[in-house]
C-alpha positions as CSV (number, residue, x, y, z in Angstrom):
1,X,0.0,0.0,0.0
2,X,1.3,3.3,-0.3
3,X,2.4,5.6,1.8
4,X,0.5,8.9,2.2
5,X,3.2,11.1,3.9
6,X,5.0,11.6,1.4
7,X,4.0,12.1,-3.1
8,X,5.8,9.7,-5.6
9,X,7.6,10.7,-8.5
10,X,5.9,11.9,-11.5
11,X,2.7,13.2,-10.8
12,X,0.8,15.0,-13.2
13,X,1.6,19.1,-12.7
14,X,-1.6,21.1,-11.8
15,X,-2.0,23.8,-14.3
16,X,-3.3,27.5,-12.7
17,X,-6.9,27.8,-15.2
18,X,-8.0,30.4,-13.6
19,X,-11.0,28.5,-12.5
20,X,-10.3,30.0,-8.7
21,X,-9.5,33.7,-9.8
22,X,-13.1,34.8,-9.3
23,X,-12.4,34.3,-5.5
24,X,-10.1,37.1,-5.0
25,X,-11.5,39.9,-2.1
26,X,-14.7,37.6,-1.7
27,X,-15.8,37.7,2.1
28,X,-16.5,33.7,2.9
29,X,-20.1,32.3,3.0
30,X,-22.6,32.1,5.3
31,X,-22.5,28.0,5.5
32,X,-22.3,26.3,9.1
33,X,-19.3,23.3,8.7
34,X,-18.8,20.8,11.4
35,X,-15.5,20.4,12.5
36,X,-13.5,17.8,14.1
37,X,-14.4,18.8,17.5
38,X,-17.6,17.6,17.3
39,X,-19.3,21.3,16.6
40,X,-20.4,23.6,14.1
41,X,-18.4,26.7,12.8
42,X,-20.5,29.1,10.6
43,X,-16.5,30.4,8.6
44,X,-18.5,33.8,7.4
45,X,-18.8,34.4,11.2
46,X,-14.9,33.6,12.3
47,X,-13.1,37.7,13.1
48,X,-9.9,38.2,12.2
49,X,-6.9,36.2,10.0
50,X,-8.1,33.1,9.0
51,X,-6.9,30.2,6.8
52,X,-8.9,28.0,5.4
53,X,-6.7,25.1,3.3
54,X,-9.0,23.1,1.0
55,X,-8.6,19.4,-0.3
56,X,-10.4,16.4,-2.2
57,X,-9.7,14.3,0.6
58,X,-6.9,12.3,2.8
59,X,-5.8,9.0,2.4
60,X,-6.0,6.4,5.2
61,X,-2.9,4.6,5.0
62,X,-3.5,0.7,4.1
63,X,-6.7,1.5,2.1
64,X,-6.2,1.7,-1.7
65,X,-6.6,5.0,-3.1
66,X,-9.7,5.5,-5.8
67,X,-9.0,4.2,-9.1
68,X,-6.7,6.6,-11.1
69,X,-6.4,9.2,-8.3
70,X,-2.3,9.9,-8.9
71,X,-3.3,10.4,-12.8
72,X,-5.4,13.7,-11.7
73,X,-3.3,16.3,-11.6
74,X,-3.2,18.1,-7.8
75,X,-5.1,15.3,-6.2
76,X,-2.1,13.7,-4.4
77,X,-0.8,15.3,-1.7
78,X,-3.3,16.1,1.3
79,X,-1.4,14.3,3.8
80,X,1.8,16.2,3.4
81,X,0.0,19.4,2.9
82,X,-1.9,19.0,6.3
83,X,1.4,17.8,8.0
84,X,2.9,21.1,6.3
85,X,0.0,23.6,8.1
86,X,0.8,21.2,11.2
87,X,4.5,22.6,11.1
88,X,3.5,26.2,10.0
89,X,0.6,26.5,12.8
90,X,3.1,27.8,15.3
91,X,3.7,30.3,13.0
92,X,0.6,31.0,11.8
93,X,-1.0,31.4,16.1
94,X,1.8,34.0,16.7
95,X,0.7,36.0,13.9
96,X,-3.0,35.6,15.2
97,X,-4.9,33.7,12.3
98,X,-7.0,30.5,13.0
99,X,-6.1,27.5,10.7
100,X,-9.0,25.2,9.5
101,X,-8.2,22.1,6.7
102,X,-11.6,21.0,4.7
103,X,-12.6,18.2,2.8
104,X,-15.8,16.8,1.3
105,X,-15.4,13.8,3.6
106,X,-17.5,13.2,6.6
107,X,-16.7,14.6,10.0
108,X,-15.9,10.7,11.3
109,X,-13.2,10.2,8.9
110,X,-11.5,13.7,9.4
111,X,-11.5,13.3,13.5
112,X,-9.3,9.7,12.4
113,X,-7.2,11.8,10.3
114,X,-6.3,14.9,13.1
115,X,-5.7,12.7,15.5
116,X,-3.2,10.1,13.3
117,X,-1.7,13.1,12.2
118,X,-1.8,14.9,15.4
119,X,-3.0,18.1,13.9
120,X,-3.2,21.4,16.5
121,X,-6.1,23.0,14.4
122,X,-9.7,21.6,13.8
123,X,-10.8,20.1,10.4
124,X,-14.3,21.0,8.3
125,X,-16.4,18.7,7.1
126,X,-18.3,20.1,3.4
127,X,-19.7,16.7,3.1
128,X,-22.5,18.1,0.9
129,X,-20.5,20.4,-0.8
130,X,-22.6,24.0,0.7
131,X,-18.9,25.9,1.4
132,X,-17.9,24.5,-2.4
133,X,-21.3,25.7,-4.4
134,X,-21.3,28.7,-2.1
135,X,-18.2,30.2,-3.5
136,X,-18.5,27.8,-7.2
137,X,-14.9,26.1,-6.2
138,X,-13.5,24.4,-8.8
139,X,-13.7,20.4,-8.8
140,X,-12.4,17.3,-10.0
């Protein structure tokens, strides 16, 4: 099985479409997320810095990945990228901006994922993809 710390070799470059551009000075949506501590977080309501890091979703390591997943170009990679915020957070606090990862997977399979990876930040769950349609994110 692989190993979903790290990305192999050879994955397909993700190309900058433009498909996100429309986002730029947007204020974020109304849309109440549960997060990994087991309560809601309405994001248009959160004051101040805040990061939100979005993702299709993170592997659990020993479970095969979906067929053809390292062919689409910037699906690989939530693992390390969440380990990377992990490692920035410290950073991030002392400036005074809240850190949030999000997925489209369910709340149950995040809360696994933040505590495997011992994350110091909470996770949202857009399971039925309000935060994405909201603000027309780009898919794959």
């Amino acid at each position: 099985m692989s190993n979903y710390d790290t990305t192999p070799d050879n994955l397909p470059v993700p190309l900058d479409d433009g498909a996100a551009a429309h986002l730029l000075g947007l204020s974020l949506p109304a849309v109440a997320l549960m997060g990994t501590h087991a309560a809601e977080i309405d994001v248009s309501l959160l004051m101040g810095w805040v990061v939100i890091y979005c993702y299709p979703m993170t592997g659990v390591p020993g479970v095969a990945l979906p067929p053809g997943w390292d062919h689409i170009a910037g699906a690989r990679g939530c693992t390390p990228q969440s380990n990377a915020y992990k490692q920035a957070h410290p950073a991030f606090k002392a400036l005074g901006a809240q850190v949030f990862g999000l997925s489209t997977q369910d709340t149950a399979y995040q809360q696994e994922m933040v505590e495997r990876l011992q994350l110091p930040f909470h996770v949202l769950s857009d399971e039925h993809l309000h935060f994405q349609k909201s603000l027309n994110l780009p898919t794959f």
